[in-house]
C-alpha positions as CSV (number, residue, x, y, z in Angstrom):
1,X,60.6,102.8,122.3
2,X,64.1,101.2,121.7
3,X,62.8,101.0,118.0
4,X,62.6,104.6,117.9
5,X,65.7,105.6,119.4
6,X,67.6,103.7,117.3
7,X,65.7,105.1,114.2
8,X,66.3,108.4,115.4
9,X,70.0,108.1,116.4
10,X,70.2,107.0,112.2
11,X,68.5,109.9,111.3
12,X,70.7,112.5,113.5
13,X,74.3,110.2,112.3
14,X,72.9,110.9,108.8
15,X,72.0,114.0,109.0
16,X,74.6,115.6,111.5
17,X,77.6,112.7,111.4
18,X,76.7,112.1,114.7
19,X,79.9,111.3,116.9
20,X,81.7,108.8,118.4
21,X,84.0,109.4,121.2
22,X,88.0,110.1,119.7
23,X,90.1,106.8,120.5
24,X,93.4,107.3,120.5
25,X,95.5,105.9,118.0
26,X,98.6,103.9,119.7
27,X,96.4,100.2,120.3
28,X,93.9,98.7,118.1
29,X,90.3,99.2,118.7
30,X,89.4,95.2,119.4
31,X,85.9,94.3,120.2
32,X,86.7,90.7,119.2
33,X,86.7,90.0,123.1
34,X,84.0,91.4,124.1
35,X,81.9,89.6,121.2
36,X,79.4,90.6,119.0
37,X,76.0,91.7,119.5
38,X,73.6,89.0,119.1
39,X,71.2,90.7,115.8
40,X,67.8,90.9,117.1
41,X,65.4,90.7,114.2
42,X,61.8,92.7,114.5
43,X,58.3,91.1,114.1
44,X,55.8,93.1,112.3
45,X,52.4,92.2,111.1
46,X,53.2,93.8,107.6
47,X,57.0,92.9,106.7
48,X,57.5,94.4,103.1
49,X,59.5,92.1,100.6
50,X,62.4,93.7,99.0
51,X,64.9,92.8,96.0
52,X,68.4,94.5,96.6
53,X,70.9,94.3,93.6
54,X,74.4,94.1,94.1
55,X,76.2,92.3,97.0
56,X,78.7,95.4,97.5
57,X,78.5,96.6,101.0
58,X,75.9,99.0,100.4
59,X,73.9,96.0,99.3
60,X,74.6,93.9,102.1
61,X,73.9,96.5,104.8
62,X,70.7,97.7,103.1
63,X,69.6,94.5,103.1
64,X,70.7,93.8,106.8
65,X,68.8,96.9,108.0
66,X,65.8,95.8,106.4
67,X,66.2,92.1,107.5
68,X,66.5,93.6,111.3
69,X,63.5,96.0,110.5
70,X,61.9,92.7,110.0
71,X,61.1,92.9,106.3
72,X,61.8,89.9,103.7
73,X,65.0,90.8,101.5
74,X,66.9,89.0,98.9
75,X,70.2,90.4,97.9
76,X,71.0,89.5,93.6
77,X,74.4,89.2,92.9
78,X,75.5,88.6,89.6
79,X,79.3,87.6,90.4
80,X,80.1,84.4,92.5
81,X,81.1,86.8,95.4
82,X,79.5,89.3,97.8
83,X,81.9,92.1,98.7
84,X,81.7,94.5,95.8
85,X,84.7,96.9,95.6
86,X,85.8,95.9,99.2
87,X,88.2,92.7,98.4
88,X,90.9,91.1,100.6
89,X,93.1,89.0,98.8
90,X,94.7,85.7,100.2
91,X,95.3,83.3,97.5
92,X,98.9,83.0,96.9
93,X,100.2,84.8,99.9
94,X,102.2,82.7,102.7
95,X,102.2,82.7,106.2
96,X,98.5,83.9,106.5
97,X,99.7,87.2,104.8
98,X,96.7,88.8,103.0
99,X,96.0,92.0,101.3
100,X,93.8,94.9,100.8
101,X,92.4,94.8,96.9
102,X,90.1,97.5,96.9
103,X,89.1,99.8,100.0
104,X,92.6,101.1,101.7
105,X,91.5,102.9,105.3
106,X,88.4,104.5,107.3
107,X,89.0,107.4,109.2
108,X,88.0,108.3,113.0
109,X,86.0,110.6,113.6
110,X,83.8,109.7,110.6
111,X,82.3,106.4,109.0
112,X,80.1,106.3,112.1
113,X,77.6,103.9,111.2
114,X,80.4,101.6,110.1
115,X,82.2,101.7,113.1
116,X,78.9,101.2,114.8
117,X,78.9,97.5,112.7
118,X,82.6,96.8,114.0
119,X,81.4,97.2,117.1
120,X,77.8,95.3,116.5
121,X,79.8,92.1,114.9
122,X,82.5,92.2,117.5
123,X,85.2,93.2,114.4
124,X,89.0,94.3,115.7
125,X,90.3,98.0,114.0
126,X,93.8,98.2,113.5
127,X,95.6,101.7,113.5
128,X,97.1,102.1,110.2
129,X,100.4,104.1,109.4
130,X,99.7,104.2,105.7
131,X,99.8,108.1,105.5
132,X,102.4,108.3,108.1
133,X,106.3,108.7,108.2
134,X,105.8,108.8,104.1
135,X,108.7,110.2,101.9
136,X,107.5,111.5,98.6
137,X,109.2,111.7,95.2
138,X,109.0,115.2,93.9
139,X,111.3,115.7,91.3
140,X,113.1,112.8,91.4
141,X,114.4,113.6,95.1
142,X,112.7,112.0,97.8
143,X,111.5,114.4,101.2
144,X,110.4,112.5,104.7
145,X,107.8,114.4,106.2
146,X,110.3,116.6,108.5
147,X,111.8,117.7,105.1
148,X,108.3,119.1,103.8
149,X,107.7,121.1,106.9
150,X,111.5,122.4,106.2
151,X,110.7,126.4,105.3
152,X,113.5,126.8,103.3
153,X,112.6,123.7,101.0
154,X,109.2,124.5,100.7
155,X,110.5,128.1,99.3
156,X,112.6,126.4,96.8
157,X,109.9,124.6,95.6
158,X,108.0,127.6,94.6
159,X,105.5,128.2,97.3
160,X,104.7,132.1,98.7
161,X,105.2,133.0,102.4
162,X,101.8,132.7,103.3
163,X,101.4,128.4,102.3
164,X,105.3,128.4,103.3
165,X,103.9,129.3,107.1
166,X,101.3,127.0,106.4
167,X,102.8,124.1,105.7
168,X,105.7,124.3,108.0
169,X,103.2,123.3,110.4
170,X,100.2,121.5,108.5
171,X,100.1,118.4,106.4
172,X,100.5,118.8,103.0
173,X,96.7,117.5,102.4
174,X,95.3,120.4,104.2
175,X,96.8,123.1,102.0
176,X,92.9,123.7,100.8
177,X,91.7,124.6,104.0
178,X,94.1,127.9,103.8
179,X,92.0,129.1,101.1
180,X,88.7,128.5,101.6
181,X,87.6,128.3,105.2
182,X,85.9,131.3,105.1
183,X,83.8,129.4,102.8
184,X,82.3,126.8,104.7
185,X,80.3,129.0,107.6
186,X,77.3,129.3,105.2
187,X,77.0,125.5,105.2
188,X,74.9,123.9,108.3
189,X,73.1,121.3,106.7
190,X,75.5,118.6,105.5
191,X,72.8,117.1,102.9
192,X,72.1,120.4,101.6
193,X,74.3,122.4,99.5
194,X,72.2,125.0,97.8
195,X,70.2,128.1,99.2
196,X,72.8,129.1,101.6
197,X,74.2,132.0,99.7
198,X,76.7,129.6,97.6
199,X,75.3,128.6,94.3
200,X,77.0,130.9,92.5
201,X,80.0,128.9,92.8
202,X,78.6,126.2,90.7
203,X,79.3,128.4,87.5
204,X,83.2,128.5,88.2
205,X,86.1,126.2,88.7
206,X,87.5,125.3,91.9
207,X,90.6,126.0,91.0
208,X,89.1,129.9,90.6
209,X,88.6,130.2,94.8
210,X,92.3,129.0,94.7
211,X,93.6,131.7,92.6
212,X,91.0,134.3,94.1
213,X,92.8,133.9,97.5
214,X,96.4,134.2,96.2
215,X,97.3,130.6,95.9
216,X,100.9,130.2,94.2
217,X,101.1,128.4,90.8
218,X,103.1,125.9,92.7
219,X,99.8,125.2,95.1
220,X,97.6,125.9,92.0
221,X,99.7,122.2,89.8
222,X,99.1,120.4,93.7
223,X,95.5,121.5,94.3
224,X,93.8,121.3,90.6
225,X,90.1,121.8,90.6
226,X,90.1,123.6,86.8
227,X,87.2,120.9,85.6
228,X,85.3,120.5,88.6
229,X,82.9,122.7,90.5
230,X,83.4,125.2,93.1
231,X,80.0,124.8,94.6
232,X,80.6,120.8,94.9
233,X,84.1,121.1,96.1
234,X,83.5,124.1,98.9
235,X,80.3,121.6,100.3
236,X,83.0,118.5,100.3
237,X,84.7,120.3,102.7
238,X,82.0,121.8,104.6
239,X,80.5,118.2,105.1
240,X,84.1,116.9,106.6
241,X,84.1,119.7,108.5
242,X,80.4,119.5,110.3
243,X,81.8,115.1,110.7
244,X,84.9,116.6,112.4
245,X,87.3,115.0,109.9
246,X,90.0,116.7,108.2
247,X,90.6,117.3,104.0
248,X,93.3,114.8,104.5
249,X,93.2,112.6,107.6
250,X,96.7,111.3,108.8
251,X,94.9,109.1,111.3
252,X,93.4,106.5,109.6
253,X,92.3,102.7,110.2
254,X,92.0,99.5,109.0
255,X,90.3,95.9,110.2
256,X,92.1,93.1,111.7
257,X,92.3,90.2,108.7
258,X,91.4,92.8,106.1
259,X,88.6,95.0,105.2
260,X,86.2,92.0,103.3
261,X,85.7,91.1,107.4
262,X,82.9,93.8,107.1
263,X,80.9,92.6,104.0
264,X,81.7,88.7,105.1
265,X,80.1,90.0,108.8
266,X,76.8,90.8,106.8
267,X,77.0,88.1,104.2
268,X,77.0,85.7,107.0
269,X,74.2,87.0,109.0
270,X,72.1,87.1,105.9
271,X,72.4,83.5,105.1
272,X,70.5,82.6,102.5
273,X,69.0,85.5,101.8
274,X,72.1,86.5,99.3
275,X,71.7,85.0,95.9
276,X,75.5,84.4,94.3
277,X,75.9,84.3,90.2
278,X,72.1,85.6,89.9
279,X,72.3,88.2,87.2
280,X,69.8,90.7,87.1
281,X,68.3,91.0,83.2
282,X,65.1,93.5,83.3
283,X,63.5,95.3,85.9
284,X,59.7,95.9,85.7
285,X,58.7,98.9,88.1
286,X,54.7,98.4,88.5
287,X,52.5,100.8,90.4
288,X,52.2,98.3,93.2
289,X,54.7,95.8,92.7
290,X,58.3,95.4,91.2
291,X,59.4,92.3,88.9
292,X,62.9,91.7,89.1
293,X,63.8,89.2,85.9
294,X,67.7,87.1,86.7
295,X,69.5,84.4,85.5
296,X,70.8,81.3,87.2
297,X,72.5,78.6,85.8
298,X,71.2,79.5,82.3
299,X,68.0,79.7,83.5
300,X,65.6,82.7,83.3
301,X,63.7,83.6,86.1
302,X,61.2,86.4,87.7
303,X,61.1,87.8,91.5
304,X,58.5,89.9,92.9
305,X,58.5,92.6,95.4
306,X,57.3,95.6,97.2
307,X,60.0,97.7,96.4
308,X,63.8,97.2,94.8
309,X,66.4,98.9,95.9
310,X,69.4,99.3,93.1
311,X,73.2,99.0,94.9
312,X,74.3,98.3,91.6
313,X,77.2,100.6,90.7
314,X,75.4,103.0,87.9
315,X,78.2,102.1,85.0
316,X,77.2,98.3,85.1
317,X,72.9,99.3,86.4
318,X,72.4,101.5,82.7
319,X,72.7,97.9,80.9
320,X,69.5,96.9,82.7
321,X,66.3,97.7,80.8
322,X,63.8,98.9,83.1
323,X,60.3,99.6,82.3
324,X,58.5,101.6,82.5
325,X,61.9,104.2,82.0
326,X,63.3,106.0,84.5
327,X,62.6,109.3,84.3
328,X,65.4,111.6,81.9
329,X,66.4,113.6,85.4
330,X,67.8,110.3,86.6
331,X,68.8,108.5,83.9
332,X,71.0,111.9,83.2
333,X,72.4,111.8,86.8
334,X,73.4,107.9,86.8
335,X,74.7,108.0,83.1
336,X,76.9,110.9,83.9
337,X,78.6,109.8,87.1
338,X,82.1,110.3,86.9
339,X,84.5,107.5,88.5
340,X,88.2,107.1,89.3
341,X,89.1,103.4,88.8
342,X,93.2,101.9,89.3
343,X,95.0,98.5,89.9
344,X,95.6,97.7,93.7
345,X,99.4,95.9,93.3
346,X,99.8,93.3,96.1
347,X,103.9,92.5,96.3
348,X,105.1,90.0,99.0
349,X,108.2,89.7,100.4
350,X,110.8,88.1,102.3
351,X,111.9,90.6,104.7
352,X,111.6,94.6,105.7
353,X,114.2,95.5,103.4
354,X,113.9,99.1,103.6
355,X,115.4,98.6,107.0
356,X,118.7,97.5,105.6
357,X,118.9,100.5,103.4
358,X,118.1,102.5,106.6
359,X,114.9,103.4,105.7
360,X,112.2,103.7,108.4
361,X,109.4,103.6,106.3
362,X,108.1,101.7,102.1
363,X,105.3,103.8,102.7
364,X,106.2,105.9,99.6
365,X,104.8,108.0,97.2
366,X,106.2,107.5,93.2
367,X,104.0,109.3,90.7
368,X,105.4,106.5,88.5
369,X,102.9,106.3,85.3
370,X,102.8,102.3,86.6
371,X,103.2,102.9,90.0
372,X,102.1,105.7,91.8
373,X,102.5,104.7,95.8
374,X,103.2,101.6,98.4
375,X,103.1,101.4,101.9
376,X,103.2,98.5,104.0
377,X,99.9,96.1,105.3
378,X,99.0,93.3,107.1
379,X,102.5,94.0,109.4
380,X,100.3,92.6,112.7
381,X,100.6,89.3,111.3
382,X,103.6,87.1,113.0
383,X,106.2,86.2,110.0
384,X,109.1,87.6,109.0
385,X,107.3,88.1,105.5
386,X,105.4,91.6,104.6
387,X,102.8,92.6,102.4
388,X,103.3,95.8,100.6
389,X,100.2,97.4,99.0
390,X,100.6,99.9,95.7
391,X,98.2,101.4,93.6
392,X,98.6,102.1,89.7
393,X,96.6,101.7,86.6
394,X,94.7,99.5,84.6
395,X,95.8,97.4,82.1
396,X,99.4,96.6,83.5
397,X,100.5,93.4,84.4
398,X,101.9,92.9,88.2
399,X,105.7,92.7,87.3
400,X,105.7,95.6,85.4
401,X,104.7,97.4,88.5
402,X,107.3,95.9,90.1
403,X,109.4,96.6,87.6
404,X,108.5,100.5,88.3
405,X,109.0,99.9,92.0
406,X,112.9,98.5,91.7
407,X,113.5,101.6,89.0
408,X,112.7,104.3,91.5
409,X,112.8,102.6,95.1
410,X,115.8,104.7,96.4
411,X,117.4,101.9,98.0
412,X,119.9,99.4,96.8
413,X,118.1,96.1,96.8
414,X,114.6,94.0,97.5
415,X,113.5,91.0,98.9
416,X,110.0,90.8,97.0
417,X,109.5,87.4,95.6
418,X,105.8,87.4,94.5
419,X,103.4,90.9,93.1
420,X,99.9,90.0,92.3
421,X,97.0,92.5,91.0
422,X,93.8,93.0,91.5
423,X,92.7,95.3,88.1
424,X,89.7,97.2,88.9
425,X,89.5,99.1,85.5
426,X,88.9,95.1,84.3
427,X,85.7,93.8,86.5
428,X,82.2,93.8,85.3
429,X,80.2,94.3,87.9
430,X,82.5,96.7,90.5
431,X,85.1,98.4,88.0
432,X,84.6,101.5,89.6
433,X,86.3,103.1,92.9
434,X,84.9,106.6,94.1
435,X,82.8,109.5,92.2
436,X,84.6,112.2,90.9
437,X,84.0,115.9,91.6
438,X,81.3,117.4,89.4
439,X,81.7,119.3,86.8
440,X,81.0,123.1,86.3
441,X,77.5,124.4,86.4
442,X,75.6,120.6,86.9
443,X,75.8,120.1,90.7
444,X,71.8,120.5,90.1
445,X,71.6,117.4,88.1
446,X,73.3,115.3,90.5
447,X,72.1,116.5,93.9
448,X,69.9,115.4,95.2
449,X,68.5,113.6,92.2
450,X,71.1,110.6,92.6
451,X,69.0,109.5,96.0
452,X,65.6,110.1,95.1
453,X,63.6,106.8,94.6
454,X,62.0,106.1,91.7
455,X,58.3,104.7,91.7
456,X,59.6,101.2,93.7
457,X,63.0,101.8,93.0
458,X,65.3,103.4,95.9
459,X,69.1,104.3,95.4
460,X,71.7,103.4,97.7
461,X,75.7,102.5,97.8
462,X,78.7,104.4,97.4
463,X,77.5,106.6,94.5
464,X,74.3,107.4,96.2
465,X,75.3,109.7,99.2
466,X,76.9,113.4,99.7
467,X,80.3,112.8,100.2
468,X,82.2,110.2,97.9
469,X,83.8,108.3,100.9
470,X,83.1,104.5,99.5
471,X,82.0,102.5,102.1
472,X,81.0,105.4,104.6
473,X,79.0,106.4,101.5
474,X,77.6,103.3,101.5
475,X,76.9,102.5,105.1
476,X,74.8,105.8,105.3
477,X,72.9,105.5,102.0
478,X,72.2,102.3,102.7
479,X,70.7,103.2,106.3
480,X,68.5,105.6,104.4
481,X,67.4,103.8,101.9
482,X,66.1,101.3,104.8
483,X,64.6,103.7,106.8
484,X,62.5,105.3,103.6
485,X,61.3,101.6,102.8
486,X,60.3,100.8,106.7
487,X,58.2,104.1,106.9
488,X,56.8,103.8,103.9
């Protein structure tokens, strides 16, 4: 019966983002005192044995649902670390300073299954004021947050009266939600964006609705949307709305140590079940069984299983042969997949300098070509040191983004004394960060296609869900993909 339940509670989260009661945001959420749940593991007379590829989160919990359904999984990984794109850096920081390499933040409400694991392995959540008390550079002149509700700037910046009154009282993120509300009413199944009297938006631009609904070409340069489709874009927002979240959540969160405390939660409750520097070569889909070929050590060797299920991100998964093909539907959807990638910048330094130059806040936004934002991270640990997080491109070397960050920090000095990187655009096996919108007219090829198994093969991680949210993408696909296999 408990079985059930819980089964069923997945199913509604899933389908419904199911939620959890609203915390408020002035303490952490710390379950590190109460401790975590001890994992009870089912017995079943038939336990199913499964290969997962790719020790990214959506790997590691796939395979952790399975392993509690009771089933036999082994988790491939080709690099010598499980984690994927989630990545706390520690080496070279002092004081027990560490910082966040890949994912930035979860929100609340939303992520519900993953804040259903903080609670299961007795994690601590942070609040996080990384979108809060910003200033942005626009135009070379930086604005605090009170300045952007300010009427009369936002006139002189070029907006009309009607996103004036808007966002005198809304965050700028939310400027979307003035044009397309009425939008969203048709959609009432979250995992379902077509047949509800919308699919004609496919076949134009976001950017379209925008202009349709008298956005100003100052709104028109912030919003964009002039690739991507307005079908896709209209059910993004419908799906946050149906969770509760909002376009641009100001409330946001982060865990206690850094965000690899998730991943290293499952890693370690899998044991030996995740295979480090095994490199998946050739997968052979059978009628009945799967062959998954690796290499270890140099050495060639050949798994078999009930079913596989790929959490290999789809850039690095298309350079593994599989046989018989996958069908041209799929391959299309996989090969296509659109990706943002970057360079997390970590930059240490001695004191909160900012301060001096009476600034409340180095959460700042640049739009630097080498820099584009920093906040601070890591500030409940006790040293008079701080970790200040940025995000730019690829293929830049750490001081030169430091060198962009003393050219337009509006103050008069710094303290920073070390900037590491951790280049994204440059890893094999997780260069990519979240999908990108789809284009115009091919929302069809993508949904639902990207989560459909094929033969033995099921789909899951952060590519492989409705909204693009990485690990709350992840988290749910990978929940589904275990359900499918355990019914099966």
């Amino acid at each position: 019966m408990e079985e059930i339940k819980r089964r069923e509670f997945i199913k509604n989260t899933l389908r419904a983002g199911a939620g959890i009661p609203l915390l408020g945001m002035a303490e952490p959420i710390d379950r590190s005192k109460e401790g975590a749940a001890t994992q009870k593991i089912k017995t079943i007379a038939n336990p199913k044995k499964v290969v997962v590829g790719g020790a990214g989160i959506g790997g590691l919990c796939t395979a952790y649902e399975l392993m509690k359904l009771g089933h036999h999984v082994t988790v491939l990984e080709a690099s010598g670390r499980h984690g994927g794109h989630v990545y706390t850096v520690h080496d070279g920081l002092s004081d027990g300073l560490y910082g966040d390499g890949g994912q930035e933040h979860i929100t609340k409400p939303g992520y519900e299954l993953y804040w259903n694991y903080i609670d299961e392995f007795g994690l601590t959540a942070l609040p996080y004021d990384r979108r809060k008390k910003m200033l942005r550079s626009i135009g070379g002149t930086f604005y605090s947050q009170e300045m952007l509700h300010d009427k009369s700037i936002l006139k002189g910046m070029g907006f009309n009266q009607r996103e004036i009154d808007f966002l005198a009282v809304h965050p700028w993120g939310e400027l979307k939600s003035l044009y397309i509300e009425p939008y969203l009413e048709k959609f009432k199944d979250e995992y379902q964006p077509f047949g509800v009297g919308n699919d004609h938006y496919d076949e134009m631009p976001m950017a379209e609705i925008y202009k349709k609904e008298g956005a100003s070409p100052r709104a028109l340069e912030l919003l964009g949307g002039k690739n991507s489709s307005a079908l896709y874009g209209l059910w993004y927002s419908a799906i946050l709305k149906i969770r509760g979240v909002a376009n641009y959540p100001l409330d946001v969160y982060h865990l206690k140590g850094g965000n690899q405390m998730l991943p290293n939660a499952f890693a370690k409750h899998l044991g030996p079940r995740v295979w480090l520097n095994h490199r998946i070569t050739s997968i052979e889909n059978g009628e009945n069984k799967i062959r998954v070929t690796y290499i270890n050590q140099a050495e060639t060797k050949t798994i078999e299983a009930d079913y596989y299920v790929n959490c290999i991100p789809p850039p690095a998964f298309k350079k593994i042969p599989v046989t018989p093909e996958i069908s041209s539907e799929k391959r299309y959807a996989l090969e296509n997949i659109a990706y943002d990638s970057y360079q997390r910048f970590v930059f240490q330094a001695s004191s909160e300098f900012w301060r001096e130059d009476g600034f409340e806040t180095i959460n700042m936004v640049f739009g630097h070509q080498d820099l584009w934002d920093v906040w601070q991270s890591a500030d409940e640990v006790d040293t008079h040191r701080v970790i200040i997080l940025g995000t730019g491109p690829g293929g830049i070397s750490p001081q030169r983004a430091l060198a962009a960050f003393r050219e337009v920090y509006p103050g008069k000095k710094d303290t920073i004394e070390l900037a590491l990187g951790r280049d994204w655009t440059k890893q094999r096996y997780a260069p990519t960060c979240e999908r990108l919108a789809f284009p115009i007219g091919e929302l069809k090829k993508f949904w639902p296609v990207l989560t459909k198994p094929e033969g033995r093969i099921h789909f899951a991680g952060a590519y492989a869900d409705n909204l693009n949210w990485g690990t709350e993408a992840a988290t749910r696909s990978a929940n589904r993909v275990a359900i499918e296999i355990d019914e099966a």
